[in-house]
N, C-alpha and C positions, 0 to 999 in steps of 0.2 A: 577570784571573787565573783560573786555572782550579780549579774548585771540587774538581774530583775530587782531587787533590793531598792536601787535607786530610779529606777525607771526608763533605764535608759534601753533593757529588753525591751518592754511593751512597745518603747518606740520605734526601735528596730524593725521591731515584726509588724509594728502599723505599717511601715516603710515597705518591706519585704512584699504583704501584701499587696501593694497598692502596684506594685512595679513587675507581680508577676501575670506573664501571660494567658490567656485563656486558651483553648481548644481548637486544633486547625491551622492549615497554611495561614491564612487570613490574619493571625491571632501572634506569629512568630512563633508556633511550637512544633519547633522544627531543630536537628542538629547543628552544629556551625558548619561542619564542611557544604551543609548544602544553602547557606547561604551567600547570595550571590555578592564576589569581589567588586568591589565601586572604585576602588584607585587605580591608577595609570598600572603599578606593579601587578596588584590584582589580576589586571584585565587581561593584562598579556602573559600572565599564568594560565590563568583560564585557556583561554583560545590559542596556546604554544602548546600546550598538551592533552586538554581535557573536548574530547567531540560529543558534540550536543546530542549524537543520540544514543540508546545503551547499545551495549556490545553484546554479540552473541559469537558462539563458538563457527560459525558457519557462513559469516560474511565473505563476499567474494571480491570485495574492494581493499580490506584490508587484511593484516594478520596480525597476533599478539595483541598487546593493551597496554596504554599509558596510564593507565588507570589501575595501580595494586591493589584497590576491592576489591576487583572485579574479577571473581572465581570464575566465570563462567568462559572469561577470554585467555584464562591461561592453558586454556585446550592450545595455543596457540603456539605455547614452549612444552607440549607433550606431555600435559595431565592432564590425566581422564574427570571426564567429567560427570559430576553427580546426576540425575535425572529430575530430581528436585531443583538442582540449582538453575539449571538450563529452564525447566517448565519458568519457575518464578523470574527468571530475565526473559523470557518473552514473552508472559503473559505483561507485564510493565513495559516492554518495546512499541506491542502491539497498542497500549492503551494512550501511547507518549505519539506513535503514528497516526490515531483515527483522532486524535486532538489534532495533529497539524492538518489532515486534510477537512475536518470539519472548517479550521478558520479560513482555509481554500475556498472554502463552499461547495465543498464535494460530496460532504455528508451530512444536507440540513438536517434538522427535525431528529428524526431516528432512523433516517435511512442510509443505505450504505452497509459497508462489512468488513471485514477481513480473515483472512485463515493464515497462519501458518504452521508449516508441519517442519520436526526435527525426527533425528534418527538414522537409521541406512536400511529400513525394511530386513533387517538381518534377525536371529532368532535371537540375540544376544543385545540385541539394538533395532528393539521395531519402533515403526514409523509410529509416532504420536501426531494428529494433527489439533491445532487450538482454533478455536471459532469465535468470534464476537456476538453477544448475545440477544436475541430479539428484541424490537424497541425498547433501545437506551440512546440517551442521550448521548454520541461520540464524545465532544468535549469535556465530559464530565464523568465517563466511564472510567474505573480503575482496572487490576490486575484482578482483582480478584472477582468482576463479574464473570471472567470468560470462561468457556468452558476446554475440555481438553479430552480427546476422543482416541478410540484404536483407529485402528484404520489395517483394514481396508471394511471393516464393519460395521464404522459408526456407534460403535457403542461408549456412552459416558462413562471416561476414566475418574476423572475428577471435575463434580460439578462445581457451579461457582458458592463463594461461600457466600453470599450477596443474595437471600433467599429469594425465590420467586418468580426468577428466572428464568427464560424458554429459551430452547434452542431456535436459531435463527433458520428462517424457511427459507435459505438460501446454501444451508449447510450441505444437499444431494450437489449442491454446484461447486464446491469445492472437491469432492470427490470425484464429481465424469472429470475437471482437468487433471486432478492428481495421477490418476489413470490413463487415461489420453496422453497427458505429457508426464509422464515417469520420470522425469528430472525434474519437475515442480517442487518448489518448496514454497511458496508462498500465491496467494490469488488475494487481489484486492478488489472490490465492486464498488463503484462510486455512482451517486448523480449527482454528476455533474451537468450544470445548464450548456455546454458548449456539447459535451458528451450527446442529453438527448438533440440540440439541434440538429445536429452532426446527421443525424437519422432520416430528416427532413432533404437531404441533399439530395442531388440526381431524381429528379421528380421532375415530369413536365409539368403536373398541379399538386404541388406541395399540397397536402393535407386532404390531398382526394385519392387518389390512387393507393398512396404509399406502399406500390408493388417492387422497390429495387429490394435485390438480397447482399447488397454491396455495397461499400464506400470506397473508394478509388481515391486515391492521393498519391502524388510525385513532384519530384523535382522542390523540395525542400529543405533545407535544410537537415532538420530535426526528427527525421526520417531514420537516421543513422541512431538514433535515440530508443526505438521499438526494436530492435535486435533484428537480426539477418536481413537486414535492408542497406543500400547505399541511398546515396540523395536522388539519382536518376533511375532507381527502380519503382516502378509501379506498384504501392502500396494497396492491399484490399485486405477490408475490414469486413470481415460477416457481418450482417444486420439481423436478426431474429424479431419476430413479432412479441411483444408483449402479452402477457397472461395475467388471470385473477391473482395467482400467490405464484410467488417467485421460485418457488418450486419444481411448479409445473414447466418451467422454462426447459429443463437438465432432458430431455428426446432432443429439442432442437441446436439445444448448446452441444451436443455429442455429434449430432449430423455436422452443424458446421465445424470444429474443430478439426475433425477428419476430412471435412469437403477442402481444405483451407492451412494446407499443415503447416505452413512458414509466417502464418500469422500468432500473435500471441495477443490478442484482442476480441471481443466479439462486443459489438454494439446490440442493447436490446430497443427496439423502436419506442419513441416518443418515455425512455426510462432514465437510461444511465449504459454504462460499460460494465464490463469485465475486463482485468490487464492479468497476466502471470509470469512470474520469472522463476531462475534457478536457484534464488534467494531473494531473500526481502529488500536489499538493495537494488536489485536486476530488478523485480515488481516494481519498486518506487522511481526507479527510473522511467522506467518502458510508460507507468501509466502517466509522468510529467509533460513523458514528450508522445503522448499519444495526445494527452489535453491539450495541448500546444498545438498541435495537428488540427485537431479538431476547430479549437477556434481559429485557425489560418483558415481554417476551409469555409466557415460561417461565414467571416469577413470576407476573403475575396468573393466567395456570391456578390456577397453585398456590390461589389466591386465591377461587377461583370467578370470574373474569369473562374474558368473551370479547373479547380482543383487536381482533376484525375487527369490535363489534358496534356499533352507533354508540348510546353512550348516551343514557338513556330521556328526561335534560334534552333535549339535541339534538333526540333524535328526535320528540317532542313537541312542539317547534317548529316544526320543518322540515314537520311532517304540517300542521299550524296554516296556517303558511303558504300550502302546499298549496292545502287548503282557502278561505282566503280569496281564491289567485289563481284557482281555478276558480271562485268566486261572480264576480269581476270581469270574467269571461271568459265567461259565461253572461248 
């Protein structure tokens, strides 16, 4: 029978209407699995198997996926992977990481960046690198503003489909370290306010001189967190001077990488940083705990003590020592 007869379709569909969603996250038009579990069960479904951030074939924290969508992480149990599939999970990684560090405050306004390259530079497997694209808004950038390049030429593979879009005048910086350090896959540039303080330090007159080429830090901790360091090594961070466009920065980003080779940082004065790792996790580490670094060292200023100075415990030892190996050596 047909419902309309009696009336009880038009009610229906008055109903229907009224209950369905509009357009956008905002709106619930969205599928079910990605909305988020609220019960006790839920929740420890969620976080017992599903990790907050996406997977790519190239992490170096983990291996495989809990996650059966996810074609990109089954490179993991020995299927090859598409170059399509890979591009579109990390152009969506990259957009899901400059969201978290924009709520860090590492990427007001439009500033900031990120690159990451995938591939093995092979003729069968060349190196693609993806870029973030000039003034956008971090937190509100998707997959599909970024752009995705050759490399080692710089030429645009696939631009963004998000029209109108420029490439970021930070992108020659992504290539002197790709280059520089041949095992990069990832470079992140943040401004961060601890970042540019940080630039300020070792100055007899802070914001007169600003002639140091170095940031010296030790004996912390978090130290062990920026790669090839322990806690009681002497930490240095190149400083470069700032330029009109970010660009012009890649001469002095080249001299200090090479002046500085067990560093994987470079501070630009009164700007922000550079961090790089051997993947997107090593990057996202190295530059947490180089922010961490940085604001230790702001603070203790503040404090009276010298960040780069090795304490007088230590160093009373270490002279001790000293001492005692030249009596054995005599």
């Amino acid at each position: 029978m047909n419902d309309t007869g009696n009336g009880n379709g038009d009610k229906n569909s008055a109903d229907s209407t009224e209950k369905m969603p509009g357009t956008g996250w905002s709106n619930k038009d969205m599928p079910q699995m990605m909305v988020p579990q609220l019960t006790q069960d839920g929740q420890i479904h969620l976080y017992k198997s599903h990790r907050r951030y996406i997977h790519t074939s190239h992490g170096w924290s983990r291996t495989g996926s809990s996650c059966p969508n996810d074609a990109v992480a089954s490179a993991g149990h020995g299927e090859k992977v598409r170059h399509d599939d890979e591009a579109k999970v990390v152009k969506s990684l990259m957009s899901q990481l400059c969201e978290k560090f924009y709520a860090k405050g590492w990427m007001p306004g439009t500033g900031g960046g990120m690159s990451i390259r995938i591939g093995s530079g092979t003729e069968k497997n060349p190196y693609s690198v993806f870029s973030t694209p000039s003034g956008i808004q971090k937190e509100d950038m998707i997959g599909d503003d970024i752009f995705e390049l050759s490399f080692p030429d710089q030429t645009v593979i696939t631009p963004p489909v998000t029209p109108m879009l420029k490439l970021s005048s930070m992108t020659n910086i992504w290539y002197v370290v790709y280059n520089l350090r041949p095992s990069t896959m990832c470079v992140i540039h943040t401004h961060s306010l601890y970042a540019q303080l940080a630039t300020f330090l070792d100055q007899e007159h802070p914001g007169e001189d600003e002639d140091k080429d170095v940031l010296r830090i030790t004996h912390l901790e978090m130290i062990k967190g920026v790669g090839g360091h322990a806690y009681s090594d002497v930490l240095e961070i190149p400083i470069i001077d700032n330029q009109k466009s970010e660009n012009l920065l890649a001469p002095d980003m080249e001299r200090v990488i090479q002046k500085y080779p067990t560093c994987n940082a470079v501070l630009v004065r009164r700007h922000g940083v550079y961090v790089w790792g051997d993947s997107w996790e090593e990057a996202k580490t190295r530059i947490e705990s180089f922010d961490y670094l940085f604001e230790s060292a702001v603070k203790m200023k503040g404090m009276g003590i010298d960040c780069g100075a090795i304490p007088v415990k230590y160093g009373k030892t270490a002279t001790k020592k000293r001492k005692l190996d030249d009596q054995a050596a005599s």
